[in-house]
C-alpha positions in Angstrom: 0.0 0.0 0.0 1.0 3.1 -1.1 1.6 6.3 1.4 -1.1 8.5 2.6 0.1 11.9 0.4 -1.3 15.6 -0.1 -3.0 14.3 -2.9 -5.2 11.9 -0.5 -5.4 15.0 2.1 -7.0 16.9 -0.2 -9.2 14.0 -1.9 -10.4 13.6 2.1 -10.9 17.2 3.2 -13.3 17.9 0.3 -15.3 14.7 1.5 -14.8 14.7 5.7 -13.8 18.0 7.6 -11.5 17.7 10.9 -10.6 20.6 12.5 -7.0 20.9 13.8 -6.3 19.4 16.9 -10.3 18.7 18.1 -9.5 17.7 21.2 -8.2 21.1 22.2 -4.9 19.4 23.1 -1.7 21.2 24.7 1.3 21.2 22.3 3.5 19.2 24.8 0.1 16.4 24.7 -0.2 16.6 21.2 3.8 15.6 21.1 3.2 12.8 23.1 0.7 11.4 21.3 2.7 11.3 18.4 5.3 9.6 19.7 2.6 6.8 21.0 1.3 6.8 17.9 4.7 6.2 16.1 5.6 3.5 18.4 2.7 2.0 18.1 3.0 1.7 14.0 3.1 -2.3 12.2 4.5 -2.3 9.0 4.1 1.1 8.9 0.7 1.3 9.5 -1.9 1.8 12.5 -4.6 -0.6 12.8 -8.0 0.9 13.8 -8.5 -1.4 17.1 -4.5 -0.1 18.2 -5.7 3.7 17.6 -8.9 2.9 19.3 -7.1 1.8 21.9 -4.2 4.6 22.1 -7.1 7.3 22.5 -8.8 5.1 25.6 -5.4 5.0 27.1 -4.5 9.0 26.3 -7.8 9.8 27.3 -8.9 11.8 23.9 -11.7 11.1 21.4 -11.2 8.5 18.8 -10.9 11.6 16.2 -7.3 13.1 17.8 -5.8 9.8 16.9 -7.3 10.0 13.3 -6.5 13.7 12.7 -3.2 12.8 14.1 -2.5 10.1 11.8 -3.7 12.6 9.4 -1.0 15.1 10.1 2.1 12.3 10.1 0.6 11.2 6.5 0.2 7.6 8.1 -2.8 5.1 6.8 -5.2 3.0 9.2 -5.5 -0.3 8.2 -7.8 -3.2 10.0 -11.4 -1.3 10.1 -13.0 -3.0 12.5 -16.3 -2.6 10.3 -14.3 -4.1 7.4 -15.3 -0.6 5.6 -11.6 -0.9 3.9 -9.1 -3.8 3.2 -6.1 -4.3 2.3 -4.1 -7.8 1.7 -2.4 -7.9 4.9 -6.1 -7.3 6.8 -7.6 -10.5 7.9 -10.6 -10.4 7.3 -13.2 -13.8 8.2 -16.3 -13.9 6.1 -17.8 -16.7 8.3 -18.6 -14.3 11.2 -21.6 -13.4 8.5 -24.6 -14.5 9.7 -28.5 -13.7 9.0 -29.4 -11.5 11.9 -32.9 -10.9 12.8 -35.6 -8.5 11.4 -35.5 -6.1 14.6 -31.4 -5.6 13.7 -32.2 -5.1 9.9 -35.2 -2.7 10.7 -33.3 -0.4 12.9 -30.2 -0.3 10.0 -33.0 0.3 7.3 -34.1 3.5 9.4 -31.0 4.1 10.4 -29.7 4.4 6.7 -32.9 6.4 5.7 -32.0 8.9 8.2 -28.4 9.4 7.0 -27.8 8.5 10.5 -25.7 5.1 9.7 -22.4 6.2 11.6 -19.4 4.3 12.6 -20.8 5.1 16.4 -24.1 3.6 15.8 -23.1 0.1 14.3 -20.7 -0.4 17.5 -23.5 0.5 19.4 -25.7 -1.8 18.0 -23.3 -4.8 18.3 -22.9 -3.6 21.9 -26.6 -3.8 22.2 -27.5 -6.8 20.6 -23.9 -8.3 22.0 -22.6 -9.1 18.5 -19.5 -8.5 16.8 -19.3 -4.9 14.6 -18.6 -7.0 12.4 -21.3 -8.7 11.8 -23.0 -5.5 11.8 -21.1 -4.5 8.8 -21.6 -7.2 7.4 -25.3 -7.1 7.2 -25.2 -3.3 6.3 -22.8 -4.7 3.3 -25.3 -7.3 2.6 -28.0 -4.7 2.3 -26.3 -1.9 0.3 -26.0 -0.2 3.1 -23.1 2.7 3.7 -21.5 3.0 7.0 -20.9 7.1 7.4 -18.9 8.9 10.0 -15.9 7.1 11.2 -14.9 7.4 14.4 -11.1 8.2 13.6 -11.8 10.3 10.5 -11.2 7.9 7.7 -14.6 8.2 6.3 
């Protein structure tokens, strides 16, 4: 995969605005957060689940990682939603399954709306205790779009 470059900076601020540092972080946190971020690269890349988890553990929204990955010019890999892929992403098509009508209804409604976000899959696999996933899945399954990352990406 190639590098995240101005050309894909500009091709994502014309589709999803991020305002410079949204978490209203000092300079000295912002540093810090790089240099988690950094360490925390595979391959040169930062999986979503491993920037979820850096923002728990710094104690910022989800979107400071993202912006922050933004502003190094460094890709997130691994959606947990499955929204993109690369080779090296496992990715397990058996966790698909048929999920009932009350699930499907609420993503119909959800999707007509335009309120189909990132946040609102997880917390519908939080509330029906099911893997995002398989959340995804079903919202793939229906021609469904999945809006509003949580780290920015789309």
């Amino acid at each position: 995969m190639r590098d995240f470059n101005e050309g894909d900076r500009k091709k994502k601020s014309a589709r999803i605005q991020i305002q410079k540092n949204p978490g209203n972080l000092s300079e000295e946190s912002l540093s810090e957060l790089e240099s988690v971020v950094k360490a925390s690269l595979k391959d040169g890349y930062l999986s979503c689940p491993v920037a979820w988890g850096i923002a728990r553990k710094s104690n910022v929204p989800k979107i400071v990682v993202g912006e922050i990955t933004d502003r190094l010019g460094i890709r997130i890999t691994n959606c947990q939603l499955g929204c993109f892929k690369i080779e090296k992403t496992p990715y397990d098509n058996s966790s698909y399954s048929n999920i009932d009508g009350e699930i499907c209804n609420i993503l119909k409604e959800l999707h007509e709306t335009d309120q189909l976000t990132c946040a609102k899959a997880f917390e519908l696999a939080r509330q029906f205790k099911l893997k995002p996933i398989v959340i995804a899945n079903e919202t793939s399954a229906r021609s469904l779009k999945i809006r509003g990352c949580q780290l920015g990406c789309f």
